[in-house]
N, C-alpha and C positions, 0 to 999 in steps of 0.2 A: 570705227571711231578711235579704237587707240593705234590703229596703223600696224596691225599684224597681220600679216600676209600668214594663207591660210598654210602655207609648208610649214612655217615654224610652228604654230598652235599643232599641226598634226606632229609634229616634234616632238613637244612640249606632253603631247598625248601616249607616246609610245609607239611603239613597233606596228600595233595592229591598226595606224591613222596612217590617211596619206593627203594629198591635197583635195582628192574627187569624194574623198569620204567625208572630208570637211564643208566641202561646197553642197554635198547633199545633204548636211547635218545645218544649214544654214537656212535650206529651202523649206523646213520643216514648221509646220505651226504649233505643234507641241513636241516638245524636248522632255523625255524619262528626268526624273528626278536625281536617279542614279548618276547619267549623263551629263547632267546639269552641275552636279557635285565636281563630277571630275574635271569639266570647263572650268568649272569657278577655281578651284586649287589649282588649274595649270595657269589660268591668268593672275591668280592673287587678285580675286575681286568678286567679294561676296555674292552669296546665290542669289541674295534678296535684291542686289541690284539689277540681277538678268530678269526675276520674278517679276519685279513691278519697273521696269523700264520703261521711261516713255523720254523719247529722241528729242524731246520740245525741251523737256525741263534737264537735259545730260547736255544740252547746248548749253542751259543759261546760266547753268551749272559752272561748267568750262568757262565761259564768258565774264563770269561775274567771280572769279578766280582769282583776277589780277586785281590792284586795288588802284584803280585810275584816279589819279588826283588832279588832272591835268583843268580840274573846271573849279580847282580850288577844295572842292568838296572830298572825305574820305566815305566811301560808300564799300560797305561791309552787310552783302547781303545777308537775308536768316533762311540757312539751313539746319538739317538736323544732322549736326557736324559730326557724328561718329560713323556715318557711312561716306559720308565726302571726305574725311580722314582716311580712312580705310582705301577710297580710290584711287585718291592723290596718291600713297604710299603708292599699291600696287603699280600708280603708272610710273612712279619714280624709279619704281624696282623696275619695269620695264624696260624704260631709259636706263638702266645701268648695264641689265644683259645687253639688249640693243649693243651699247656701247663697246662693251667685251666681243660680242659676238663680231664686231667689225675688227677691233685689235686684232683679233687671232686670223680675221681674214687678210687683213691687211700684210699679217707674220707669213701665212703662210703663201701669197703673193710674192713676197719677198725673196721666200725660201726657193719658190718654183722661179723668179727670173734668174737666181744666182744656179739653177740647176740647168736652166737654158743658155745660160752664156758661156757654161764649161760646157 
């Protein structure tokens, strides 16, 4: 759901992750607590959201995000706004590595064609 491809979270994990250890931490139906701790800190997005996730209400969650006026009406769903705070930020933070992590690829693109043309 937030579009992280499983190299970078095994990144985000350290040295002793890779992508097949994440894809087998994925297939699992119960996740160590410990485990759990350490996904959540490397995503910036609390445990209690992985705890009691349900994929219905992180939809309409998402959905009901933006504040569509377009039928005249302002519609401001009720949530219990200190963990949908907390997501948004995380996924903002996200969108910002995201975005660095492309600049430096971008740079060093750069760096490798100007190293191919000499």
């Amino acid at each position: 759901m937030l579009g992280i491809k499983q190299e970078a979270l095994a990144f985000d994990l350290g040295a002793d992750w890779n992508q097949k250890k994440i894809s087998m931490l994925e297939q699992k139906d119960i996740i160590e607590e410990d485990m759990l701790r350490q996904i959540s800190n490397a995503l910036k997005i609390p445990v209690e959201a992985f705890q009691n996730f349900d994929e219905e209400q992180a939809v309409n969650i998402i959905s009901n995000t933006f504040n569509d006026q377009s039928n005249g009406y302002n519609y401001y769903p009720t949530f219990n706004v200190n963990p949908i705070e907390k997501w948004m930020e995380a996924l903002e933070e996200i969108k910002r590595l995201n975005l660095e992590l492309l600049k430096s690829k971008d740079e060093q693109i750069k760096m490798l064609e100007k190293l191919i043309n000499k």
